[in-house]
TORPA-4810 file (N, C-alpha, C, O; in nm, 3 decimals):
<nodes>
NODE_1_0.083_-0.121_0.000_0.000_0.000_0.000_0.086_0.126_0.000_0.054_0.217_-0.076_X
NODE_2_0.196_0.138_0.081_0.254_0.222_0.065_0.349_0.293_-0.080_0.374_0.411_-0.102_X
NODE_3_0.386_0.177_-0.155_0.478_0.192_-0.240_0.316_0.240_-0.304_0.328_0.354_-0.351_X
NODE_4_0.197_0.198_-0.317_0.106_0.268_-0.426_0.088_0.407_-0.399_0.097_0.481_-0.497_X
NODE_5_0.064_0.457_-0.291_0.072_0.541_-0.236_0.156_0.691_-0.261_0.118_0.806_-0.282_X
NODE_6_0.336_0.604_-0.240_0.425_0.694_-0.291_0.440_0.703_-0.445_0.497_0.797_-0.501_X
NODE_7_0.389_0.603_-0.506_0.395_0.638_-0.653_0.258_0.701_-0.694_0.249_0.677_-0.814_X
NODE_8_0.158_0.763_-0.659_0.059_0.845_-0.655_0.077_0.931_-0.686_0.058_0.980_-0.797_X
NODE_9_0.156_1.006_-0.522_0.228_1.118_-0.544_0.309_1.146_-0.625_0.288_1.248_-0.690_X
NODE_10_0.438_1.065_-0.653_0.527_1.114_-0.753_0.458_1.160_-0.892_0.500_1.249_-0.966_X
NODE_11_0.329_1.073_-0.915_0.283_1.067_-1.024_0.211_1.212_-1.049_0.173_1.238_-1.163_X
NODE_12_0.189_1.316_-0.936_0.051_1.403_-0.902_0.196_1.502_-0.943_0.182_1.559_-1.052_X
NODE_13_0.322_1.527_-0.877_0.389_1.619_-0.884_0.434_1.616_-1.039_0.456_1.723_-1.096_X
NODE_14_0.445_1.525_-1.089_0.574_1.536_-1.236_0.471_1.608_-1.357_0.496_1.602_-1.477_X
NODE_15_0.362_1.668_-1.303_0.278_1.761_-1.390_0.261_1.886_-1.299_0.278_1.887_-1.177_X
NODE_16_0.216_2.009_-1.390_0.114_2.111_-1.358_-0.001_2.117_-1.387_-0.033_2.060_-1.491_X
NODE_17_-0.074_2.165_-1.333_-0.259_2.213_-1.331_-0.251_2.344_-1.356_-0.192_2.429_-1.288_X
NODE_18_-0.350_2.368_-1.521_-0.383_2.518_-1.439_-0.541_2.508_-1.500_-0.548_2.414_-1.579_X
NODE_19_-0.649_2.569_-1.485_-0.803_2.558_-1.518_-0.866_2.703_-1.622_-0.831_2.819_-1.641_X
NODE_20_-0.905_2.671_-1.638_-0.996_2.757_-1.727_-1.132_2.838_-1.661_-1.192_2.774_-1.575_X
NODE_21_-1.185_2.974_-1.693_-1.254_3.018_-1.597_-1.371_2.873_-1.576_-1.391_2.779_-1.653_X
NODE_22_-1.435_2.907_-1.427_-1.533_2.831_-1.379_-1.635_2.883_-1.420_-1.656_3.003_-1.411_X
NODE_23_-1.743_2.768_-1.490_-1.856_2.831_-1.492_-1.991_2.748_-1.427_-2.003_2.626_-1.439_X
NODE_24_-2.121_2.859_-1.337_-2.217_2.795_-1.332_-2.315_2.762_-1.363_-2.407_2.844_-1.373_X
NODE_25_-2.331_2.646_-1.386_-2.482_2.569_-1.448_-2.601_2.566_-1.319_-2.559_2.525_-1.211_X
NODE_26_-2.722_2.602_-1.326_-2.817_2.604_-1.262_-2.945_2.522_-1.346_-2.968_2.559_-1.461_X
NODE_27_-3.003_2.445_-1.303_-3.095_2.318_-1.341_-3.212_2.340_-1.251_-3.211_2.323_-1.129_X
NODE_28_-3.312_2.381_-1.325_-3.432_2.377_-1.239_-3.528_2.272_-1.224_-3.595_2.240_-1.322_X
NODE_29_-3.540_2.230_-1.143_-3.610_2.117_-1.071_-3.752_2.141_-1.006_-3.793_2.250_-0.966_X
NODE_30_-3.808_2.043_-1.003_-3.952_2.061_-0.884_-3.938_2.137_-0.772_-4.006_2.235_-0.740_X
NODE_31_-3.819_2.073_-0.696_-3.779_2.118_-0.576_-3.709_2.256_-0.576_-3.659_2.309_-0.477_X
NODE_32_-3.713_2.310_-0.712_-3.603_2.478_-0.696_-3.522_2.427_-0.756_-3.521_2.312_-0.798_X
NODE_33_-3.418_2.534_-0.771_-3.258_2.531_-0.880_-3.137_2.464_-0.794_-3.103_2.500_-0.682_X
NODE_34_-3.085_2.368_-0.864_-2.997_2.294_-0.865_-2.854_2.344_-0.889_-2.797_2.265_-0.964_X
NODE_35_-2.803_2.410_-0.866_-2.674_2.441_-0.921_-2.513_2.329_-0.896_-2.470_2.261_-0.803_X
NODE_36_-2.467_2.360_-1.031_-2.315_2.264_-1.005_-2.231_2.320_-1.131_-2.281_2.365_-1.234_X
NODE_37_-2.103_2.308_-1.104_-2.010_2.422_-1.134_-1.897_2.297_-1.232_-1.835_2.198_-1.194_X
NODE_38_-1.912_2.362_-1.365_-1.815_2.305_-1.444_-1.640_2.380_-1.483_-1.655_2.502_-1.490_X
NODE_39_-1.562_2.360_-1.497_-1.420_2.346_-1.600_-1.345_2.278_-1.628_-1.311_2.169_-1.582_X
NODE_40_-1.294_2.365_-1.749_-1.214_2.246_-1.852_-1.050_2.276_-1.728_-1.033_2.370_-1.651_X
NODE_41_-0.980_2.186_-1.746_-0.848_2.156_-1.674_-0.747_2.146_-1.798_-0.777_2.105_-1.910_X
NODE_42_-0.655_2.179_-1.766_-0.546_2.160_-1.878_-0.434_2.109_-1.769_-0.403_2.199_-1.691_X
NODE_43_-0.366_1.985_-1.744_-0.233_1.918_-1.754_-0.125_1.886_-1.826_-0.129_1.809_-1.922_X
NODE_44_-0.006_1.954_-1.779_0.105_1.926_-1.874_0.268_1.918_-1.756_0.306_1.973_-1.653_X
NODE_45_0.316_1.823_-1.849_0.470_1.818_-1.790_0.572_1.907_-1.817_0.685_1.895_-1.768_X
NODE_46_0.531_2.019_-1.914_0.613_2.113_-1.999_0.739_2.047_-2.085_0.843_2.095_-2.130_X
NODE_47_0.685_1.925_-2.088_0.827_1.850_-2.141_0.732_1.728_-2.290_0.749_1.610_-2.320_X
NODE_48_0.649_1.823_-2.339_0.572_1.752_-2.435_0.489_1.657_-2.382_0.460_1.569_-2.462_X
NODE_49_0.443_1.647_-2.276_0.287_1.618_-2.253_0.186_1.705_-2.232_0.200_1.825_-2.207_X
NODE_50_0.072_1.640_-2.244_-0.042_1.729_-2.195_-0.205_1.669_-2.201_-0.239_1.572_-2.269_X
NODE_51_-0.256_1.715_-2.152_-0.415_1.657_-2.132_-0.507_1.734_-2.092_-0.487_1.793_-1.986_X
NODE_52_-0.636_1.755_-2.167_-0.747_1.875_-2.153_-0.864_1.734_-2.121_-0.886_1.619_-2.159_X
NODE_53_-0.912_1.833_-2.030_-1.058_1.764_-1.983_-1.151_1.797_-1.943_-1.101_1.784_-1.832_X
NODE_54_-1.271_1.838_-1.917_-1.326_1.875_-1.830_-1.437_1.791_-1.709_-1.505_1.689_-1.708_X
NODE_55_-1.408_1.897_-1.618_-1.457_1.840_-1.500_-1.601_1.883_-1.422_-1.617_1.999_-1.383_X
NODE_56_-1.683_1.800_-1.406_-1.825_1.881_-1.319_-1.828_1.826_-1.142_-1.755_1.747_-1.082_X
NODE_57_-1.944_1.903_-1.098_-1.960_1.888_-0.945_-2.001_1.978_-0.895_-2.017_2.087_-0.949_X
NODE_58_-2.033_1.941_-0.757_-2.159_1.966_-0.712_-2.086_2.113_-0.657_-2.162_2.208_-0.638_X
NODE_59_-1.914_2.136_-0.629_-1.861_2.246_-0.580_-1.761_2.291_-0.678_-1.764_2.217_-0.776_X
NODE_60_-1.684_2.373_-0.688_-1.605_2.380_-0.736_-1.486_2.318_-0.736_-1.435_2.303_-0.847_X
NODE_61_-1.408_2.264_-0.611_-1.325_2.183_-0.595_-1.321_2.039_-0.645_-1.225_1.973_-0.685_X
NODE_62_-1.472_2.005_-0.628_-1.451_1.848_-0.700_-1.498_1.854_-0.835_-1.522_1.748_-0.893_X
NODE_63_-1.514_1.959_-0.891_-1.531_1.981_-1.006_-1.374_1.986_-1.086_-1.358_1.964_-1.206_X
NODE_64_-1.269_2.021_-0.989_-1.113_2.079_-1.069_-1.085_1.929_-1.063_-1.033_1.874_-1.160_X
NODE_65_-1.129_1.837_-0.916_-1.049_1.750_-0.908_-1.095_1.649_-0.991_-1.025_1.548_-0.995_X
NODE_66_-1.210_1.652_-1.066_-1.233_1.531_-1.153_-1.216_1.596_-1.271_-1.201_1.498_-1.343_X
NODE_67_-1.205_1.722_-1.369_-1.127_1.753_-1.425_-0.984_1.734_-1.460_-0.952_1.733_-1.579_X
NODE_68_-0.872_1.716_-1.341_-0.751_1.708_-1.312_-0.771_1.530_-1.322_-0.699_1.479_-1.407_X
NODE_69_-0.817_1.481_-1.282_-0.795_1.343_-1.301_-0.840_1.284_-1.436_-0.766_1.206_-1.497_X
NODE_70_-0.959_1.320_-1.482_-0.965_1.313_-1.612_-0.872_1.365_-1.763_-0.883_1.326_-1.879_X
NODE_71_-0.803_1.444_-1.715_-0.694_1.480_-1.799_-0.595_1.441_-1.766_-0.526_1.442_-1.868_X
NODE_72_-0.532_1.400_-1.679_-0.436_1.325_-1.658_-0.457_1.152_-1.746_-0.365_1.108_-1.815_X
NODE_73_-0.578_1.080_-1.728_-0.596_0.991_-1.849_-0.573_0.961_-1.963_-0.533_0.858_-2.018_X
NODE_74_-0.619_1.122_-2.019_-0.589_1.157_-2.176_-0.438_1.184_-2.194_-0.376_1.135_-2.288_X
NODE_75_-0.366_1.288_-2.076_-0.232_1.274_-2.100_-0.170_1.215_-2.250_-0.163_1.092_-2.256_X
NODE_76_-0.142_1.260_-2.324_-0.063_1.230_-2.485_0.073_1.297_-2.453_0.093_1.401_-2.390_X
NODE_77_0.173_1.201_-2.522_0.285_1.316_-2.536_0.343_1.350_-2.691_0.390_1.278_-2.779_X
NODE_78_0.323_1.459_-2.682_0.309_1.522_-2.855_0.467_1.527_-2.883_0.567_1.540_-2.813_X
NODE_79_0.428_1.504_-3.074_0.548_1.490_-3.158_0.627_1.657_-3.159_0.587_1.743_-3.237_X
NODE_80_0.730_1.681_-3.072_0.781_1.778_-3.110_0.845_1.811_-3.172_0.842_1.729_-3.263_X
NODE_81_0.961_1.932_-3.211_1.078_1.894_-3.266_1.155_2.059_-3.207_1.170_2.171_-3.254_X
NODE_82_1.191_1.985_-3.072_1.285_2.062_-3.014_1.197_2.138_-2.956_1.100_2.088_-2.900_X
NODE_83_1.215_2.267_-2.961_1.156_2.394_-2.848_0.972_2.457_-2.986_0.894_2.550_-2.963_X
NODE_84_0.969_2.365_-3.100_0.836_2.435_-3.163_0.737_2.320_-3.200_0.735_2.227_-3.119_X
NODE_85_0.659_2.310_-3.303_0.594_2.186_-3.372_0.672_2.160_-3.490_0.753_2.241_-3.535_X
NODE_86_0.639_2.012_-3.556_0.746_1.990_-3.645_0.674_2.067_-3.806_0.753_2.103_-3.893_X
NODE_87_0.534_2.084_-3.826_0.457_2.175_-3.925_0.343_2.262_-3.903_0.301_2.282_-3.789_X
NODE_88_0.299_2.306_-3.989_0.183_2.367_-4.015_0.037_2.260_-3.978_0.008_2.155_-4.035_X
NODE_89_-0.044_2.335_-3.851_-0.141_2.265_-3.906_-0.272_2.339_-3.897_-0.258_2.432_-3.818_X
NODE_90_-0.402_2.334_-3.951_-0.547_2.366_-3.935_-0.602_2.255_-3.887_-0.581_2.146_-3.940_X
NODE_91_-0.701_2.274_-3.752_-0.763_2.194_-3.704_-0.924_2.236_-3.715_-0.947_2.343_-3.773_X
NODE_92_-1.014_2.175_-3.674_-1.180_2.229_-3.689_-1.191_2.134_-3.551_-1.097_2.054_-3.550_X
NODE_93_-1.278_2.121_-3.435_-1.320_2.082_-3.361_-1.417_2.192_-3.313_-1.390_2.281_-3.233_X
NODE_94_-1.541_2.168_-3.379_-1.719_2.186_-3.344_-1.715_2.327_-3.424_-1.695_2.328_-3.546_X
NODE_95_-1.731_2.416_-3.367_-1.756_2.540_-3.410_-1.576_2.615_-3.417_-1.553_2.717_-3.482_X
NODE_96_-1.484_2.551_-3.350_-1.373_2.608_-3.309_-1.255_2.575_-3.425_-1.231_2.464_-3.472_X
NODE_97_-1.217_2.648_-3.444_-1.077_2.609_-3.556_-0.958_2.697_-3.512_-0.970_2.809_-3.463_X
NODE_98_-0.853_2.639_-3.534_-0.719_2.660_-3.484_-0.638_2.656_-3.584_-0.646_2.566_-3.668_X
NODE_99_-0.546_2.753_-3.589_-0.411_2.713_-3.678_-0.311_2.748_-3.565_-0.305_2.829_-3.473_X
NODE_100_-0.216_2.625_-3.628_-0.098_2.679_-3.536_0.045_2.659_-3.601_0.082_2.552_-3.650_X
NODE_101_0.098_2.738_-3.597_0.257_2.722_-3.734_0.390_2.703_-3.622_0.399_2.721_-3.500_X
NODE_102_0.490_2.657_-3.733_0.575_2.666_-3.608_0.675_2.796_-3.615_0.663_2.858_-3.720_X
NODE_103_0.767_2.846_-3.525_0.811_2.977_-3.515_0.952_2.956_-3.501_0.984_2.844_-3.462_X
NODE_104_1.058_3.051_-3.527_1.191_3.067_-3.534_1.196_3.076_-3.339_1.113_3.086_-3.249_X
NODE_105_1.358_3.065_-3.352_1.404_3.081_-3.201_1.407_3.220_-3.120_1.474_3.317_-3.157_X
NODE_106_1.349_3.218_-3.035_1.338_3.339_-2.962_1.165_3.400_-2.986_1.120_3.468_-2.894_X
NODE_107_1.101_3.382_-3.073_0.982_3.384_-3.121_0.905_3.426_-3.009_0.869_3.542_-2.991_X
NODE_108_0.871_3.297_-2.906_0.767_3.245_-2.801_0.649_3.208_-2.848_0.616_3.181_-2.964_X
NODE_109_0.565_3.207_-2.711_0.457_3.194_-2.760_0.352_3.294_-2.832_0.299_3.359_-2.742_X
NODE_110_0.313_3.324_-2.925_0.238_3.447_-3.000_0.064_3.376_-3.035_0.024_3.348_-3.148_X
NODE_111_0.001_3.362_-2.935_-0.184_3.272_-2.895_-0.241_3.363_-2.835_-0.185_3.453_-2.773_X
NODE_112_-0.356_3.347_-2.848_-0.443_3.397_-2.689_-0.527_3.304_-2.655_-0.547_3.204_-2.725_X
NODE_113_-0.593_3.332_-2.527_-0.687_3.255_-2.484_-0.686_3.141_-2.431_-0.608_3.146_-2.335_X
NODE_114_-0.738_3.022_-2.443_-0.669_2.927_-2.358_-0.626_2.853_-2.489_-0.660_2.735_-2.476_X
NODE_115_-0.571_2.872_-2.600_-0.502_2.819_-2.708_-0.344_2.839_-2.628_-0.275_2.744_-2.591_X
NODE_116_-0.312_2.967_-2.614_-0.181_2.954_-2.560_-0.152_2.890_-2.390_-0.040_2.901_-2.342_X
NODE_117_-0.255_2.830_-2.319_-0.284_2.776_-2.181_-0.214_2.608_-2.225_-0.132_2.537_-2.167_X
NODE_118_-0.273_2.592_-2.322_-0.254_2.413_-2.332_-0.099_2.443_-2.386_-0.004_2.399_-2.322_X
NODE_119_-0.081_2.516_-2.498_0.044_2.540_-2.590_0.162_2.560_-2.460_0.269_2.501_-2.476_X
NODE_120_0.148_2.619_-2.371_0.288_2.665_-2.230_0.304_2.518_-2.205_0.408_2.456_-2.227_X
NODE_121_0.122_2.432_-2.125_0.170_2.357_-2.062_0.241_2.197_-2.115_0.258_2.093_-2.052_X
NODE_122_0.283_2.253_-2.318_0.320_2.129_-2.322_0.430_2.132_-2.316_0.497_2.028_-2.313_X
NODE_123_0.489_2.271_-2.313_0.618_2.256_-2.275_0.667_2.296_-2.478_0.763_2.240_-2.532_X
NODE_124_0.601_2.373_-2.532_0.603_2.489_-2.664_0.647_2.582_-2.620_0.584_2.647_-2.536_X
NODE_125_0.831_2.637_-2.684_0.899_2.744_-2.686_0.796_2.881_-2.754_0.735_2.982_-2.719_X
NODE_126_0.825_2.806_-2.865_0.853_2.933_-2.984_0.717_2.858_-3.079_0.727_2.736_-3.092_X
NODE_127_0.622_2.912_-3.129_0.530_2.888_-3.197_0.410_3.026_-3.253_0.440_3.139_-3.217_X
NODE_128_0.303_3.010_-3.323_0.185_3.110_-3.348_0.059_3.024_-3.376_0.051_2.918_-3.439_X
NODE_129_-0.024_3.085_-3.320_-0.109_3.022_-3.243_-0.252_3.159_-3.309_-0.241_3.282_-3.311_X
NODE_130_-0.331_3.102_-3.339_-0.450_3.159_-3.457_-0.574_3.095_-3.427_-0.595_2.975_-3.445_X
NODE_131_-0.686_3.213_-3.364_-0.801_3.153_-3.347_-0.907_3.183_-3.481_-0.953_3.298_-3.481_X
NODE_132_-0.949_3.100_-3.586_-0.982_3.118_-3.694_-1.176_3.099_-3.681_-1.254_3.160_-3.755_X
NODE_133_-1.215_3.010_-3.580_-1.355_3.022_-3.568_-1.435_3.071_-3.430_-1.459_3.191_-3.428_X
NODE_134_-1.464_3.021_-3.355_-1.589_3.068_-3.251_-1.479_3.105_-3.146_-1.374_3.041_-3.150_X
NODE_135_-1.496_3.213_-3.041_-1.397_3.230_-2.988_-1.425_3.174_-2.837_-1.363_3.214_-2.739_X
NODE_136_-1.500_3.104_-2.836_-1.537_3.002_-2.711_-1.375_2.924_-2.626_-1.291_2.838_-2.655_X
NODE_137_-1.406_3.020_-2.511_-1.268_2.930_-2.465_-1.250_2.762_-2.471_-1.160_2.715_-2.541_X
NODE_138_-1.349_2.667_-2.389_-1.346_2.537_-2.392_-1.333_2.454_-2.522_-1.269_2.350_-2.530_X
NODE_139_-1.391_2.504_-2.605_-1.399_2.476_-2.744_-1.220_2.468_-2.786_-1.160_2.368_-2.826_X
NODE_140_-1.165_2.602_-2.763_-1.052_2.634_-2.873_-0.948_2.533_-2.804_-0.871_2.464_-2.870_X
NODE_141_-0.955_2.532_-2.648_-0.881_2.423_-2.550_-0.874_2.260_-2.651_-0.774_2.205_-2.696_X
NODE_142_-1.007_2.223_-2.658_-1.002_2.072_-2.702_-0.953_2.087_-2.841_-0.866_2.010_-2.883_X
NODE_143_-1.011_2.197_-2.927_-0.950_2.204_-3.054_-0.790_2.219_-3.070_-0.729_2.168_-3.164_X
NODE_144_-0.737_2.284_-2.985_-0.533_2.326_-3.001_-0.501_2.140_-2.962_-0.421_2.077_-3.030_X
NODE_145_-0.576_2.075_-2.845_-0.501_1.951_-2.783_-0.535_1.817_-2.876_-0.481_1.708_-2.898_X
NODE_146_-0.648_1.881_-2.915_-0.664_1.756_-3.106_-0.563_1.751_-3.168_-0.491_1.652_-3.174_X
NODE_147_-0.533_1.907_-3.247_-0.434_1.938_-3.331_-0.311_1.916_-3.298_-0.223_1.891_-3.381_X
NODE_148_-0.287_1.924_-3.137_-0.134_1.889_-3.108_-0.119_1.733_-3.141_-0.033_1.694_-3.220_X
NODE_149_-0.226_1.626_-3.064_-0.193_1.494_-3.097_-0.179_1.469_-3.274_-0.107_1.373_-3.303_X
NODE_150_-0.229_1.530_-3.371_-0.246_1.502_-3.508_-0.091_1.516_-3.581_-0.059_1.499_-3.699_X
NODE_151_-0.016_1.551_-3.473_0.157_1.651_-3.521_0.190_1.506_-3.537_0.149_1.403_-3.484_X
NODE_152_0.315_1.545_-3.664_0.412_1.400_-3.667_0.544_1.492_-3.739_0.540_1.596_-3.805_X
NODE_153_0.627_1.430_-3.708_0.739_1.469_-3.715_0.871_1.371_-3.781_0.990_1.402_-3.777_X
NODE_154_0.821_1.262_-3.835_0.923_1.212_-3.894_0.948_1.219_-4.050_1.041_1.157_-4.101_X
NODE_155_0.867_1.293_-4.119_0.874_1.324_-4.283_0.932_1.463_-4.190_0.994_1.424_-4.091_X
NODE_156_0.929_1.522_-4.194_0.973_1.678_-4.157_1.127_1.688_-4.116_1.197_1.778_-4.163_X
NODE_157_1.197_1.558_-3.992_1.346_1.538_-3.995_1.393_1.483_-4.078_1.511_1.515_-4.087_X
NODE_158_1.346_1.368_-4.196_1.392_1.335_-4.306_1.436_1.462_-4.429_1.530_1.459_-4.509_X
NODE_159_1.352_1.547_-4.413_1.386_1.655_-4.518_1.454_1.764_-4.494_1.530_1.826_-4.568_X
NODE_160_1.407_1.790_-4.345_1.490_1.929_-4.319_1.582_1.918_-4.224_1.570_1.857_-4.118_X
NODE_161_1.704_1.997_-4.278_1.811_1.973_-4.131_1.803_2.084_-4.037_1.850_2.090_-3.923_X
NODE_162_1.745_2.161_-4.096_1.735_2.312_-4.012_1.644_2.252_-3.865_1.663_2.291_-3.750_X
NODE_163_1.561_2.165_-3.901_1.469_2.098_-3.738_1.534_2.009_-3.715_1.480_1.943_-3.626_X
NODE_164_1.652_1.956_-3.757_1.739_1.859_-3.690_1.839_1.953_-3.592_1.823_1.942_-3.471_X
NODE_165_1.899_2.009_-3.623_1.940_2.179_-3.572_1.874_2.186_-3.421_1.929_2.158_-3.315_X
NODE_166_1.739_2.233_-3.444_1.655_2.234_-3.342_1.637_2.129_-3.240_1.592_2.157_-3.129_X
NODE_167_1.656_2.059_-3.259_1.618_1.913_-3.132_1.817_1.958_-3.076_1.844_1.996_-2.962_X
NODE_168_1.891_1.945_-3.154_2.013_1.987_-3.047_2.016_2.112_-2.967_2.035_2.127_-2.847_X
NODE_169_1.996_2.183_-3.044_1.988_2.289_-2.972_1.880_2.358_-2.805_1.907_2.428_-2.708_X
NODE_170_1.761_2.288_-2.854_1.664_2.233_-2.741_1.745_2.164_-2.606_1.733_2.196_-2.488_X
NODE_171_1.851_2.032_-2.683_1.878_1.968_-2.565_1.988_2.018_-2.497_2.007_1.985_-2.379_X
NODE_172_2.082_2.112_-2.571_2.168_2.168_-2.500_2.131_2.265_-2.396_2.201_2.288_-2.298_X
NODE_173_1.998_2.330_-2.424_1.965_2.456_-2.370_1.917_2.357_-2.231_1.956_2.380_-2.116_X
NODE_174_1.839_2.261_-2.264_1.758_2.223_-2.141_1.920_2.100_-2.042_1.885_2.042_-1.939_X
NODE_175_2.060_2.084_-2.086_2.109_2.059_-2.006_2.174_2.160_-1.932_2.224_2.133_-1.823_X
NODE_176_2.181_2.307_-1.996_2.237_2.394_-1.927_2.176_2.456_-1.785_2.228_2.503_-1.684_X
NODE_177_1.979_2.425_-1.848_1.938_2.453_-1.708_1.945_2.381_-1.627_1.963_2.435_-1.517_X
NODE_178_1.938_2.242_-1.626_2.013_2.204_-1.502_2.112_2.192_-1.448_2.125_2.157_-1.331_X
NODE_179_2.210_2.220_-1.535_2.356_2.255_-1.431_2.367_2.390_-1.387_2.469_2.435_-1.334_X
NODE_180_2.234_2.472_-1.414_2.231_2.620_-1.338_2.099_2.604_-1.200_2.076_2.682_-1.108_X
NODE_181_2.048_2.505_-1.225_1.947_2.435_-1.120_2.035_2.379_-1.032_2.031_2.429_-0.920_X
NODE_182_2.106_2.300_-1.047_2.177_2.235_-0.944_2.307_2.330_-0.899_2.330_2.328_-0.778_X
NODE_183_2.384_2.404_-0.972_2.473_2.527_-0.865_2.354_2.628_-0.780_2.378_2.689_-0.676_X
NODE_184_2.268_2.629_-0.829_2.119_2.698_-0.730_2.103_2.645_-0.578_2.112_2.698_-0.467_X
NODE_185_2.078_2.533_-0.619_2.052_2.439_-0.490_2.149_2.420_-0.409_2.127_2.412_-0.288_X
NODE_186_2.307_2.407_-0.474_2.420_2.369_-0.375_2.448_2.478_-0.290_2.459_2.477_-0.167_X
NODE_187_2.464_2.611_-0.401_2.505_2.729_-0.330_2.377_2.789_-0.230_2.398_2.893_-0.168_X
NODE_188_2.271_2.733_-0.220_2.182_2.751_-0.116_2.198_2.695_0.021_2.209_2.750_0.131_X
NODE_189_2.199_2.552_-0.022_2.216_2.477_0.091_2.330_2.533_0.183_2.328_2.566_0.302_X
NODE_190_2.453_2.531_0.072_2.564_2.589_0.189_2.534_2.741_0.251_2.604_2.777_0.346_X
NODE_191_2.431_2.831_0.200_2.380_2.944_0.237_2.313_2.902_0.404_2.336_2.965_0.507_X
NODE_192_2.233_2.789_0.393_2.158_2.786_0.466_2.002_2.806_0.415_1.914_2.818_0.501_X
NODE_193_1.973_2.808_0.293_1.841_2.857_0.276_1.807_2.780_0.185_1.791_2.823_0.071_X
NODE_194_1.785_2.629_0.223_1.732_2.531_0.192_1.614_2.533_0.239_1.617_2.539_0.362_X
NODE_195_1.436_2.528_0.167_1.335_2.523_0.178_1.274_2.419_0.339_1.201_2.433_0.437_X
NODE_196_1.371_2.309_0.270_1.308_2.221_0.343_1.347_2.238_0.534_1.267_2.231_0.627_X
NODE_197_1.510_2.263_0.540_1.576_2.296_0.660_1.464_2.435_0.699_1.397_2.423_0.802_X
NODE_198_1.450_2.534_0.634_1.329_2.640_0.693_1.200_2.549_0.745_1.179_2.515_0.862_X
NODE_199_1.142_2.527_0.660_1.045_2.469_0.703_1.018_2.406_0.867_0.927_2.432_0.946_X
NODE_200_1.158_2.295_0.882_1.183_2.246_0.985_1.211_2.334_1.105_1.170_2.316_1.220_X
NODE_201_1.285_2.427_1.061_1.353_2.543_1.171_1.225_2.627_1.232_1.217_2.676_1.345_X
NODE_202_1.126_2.630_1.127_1.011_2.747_1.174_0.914_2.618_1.256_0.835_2.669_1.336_X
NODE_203_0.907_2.478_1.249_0.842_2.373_1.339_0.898_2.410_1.450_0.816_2.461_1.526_X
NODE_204_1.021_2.406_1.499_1.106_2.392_1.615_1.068_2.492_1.700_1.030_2.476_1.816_X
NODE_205_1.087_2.681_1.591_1.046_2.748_1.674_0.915_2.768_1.705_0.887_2.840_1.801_X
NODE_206_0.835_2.722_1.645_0.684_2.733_1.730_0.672_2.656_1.800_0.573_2.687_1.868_X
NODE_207_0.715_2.553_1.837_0.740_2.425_1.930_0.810_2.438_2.080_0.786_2.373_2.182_X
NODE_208_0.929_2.570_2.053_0.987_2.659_2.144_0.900_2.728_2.239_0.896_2.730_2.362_X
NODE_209_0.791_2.814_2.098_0.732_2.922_2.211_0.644_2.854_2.252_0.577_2.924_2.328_X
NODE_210_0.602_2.752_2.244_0.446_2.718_2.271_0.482_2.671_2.407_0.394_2.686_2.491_X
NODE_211_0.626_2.602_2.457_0.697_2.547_2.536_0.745_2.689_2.669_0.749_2.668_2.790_X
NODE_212_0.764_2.776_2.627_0.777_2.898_2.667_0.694_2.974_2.750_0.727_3.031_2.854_X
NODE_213_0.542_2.971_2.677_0.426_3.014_2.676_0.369_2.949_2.767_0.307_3.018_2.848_X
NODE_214_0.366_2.807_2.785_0.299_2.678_2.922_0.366_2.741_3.031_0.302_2.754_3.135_X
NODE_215_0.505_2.790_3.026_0.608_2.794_3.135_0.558_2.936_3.215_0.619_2.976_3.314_X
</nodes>
């Protein structure tokens, strides 16, 4: 039980959450109005996963949290190529259509709405991002996370070397941040201003005064 337990968690941290506005539904009944509160959830590892879902309930909280678990299901991890997408694509999902191209280095993200919400959390540098039909947030959400799974990328490194380019350059950048992550952490610790040692230090002293305070 425990090892399921700790792999739960590991599993809950190696993503982010972020939600889309909340909205409420009210249902009228015999008995009077019913209300329960829907949103869409977007999950991603910023490292080319991601998962859109949405979630309902009777509050808002178990509305995020079956949202958040339901996208974590769908979880896909999209064909990238390096820090953009490997082409051009147009998507249609319901009333909503999306284009999204891919962009030179330094670019970013250039979206609005929650088109660029799913696009951050897959962990997309440099891209453009085009809302072409209904400007319905939930809509354009499922429509960008269609279009991302539809990406393929292996006719695109066969032809071009300029996106072969790109996947090195991606991986150099992302080993540099962690050897600037980890002189972060060392030169902290020896600071003393390790999160976790605070944490502990501020237990002790309320543990002090409370000890203080009886006396």
């Amino acid at each position: 039980m425990e090892d399921r337990f700790n792999k739960n968690r590991t599993e809950r941290k190696s993503y982010d959450k972020r939600t889309l506005p909340i909205r409420r539904v009210a249902k009228v009944t015999k008995g009077g109005k019913r209300l329960r509160f829907s949103t869409v959830v977007v999950v991603g590892d910023r490292a080319g996963s991601v998962g859109v879902a949405l979630g309902r309930g009777a509050d808002v909280k178990s509305a995020v949290e079956q949202g958040e678990r339901l996208a974590v299901k769908v979880m896909k991890k999209i064909e990238l190529i390096g820090d953009t997408i490997p082409h051009e694509i147009t998507h249609k999902y319901g009333a909503a259509i999306v284009l999204l191209r891919p962009a030179r280095p330094g670019t970013g993200v250039i979206a609005g709405s929650s088109v660029r919400l799913v696009l951050e959390m897959a962990g997309i540098d440099n891209v453009y991002g085009k809302i072409l039909g209904s400007p319905e947030s939930n809509a354009n959400a499922y429509c960008t996370f269609r279009a991302l799974k539809l990406l393929r990328k292996d006719r695109v490194l066969e032809r071009m070397t300029k996106m072969r380019e790109r996947i090195q350059i991606k991986e150099e950048s992302d080993r540099e941040k962690k050897i600037k992550e980890e002189k972060r952490r060392k030169e902290s610790k020896k600071r003393g201003n390790d999160p976790r040692q605070n944490k502990f230090q501020k237990r002790d002293r309320k543990q002090n005064n409370k000890v203080i305070d009886k006396k």
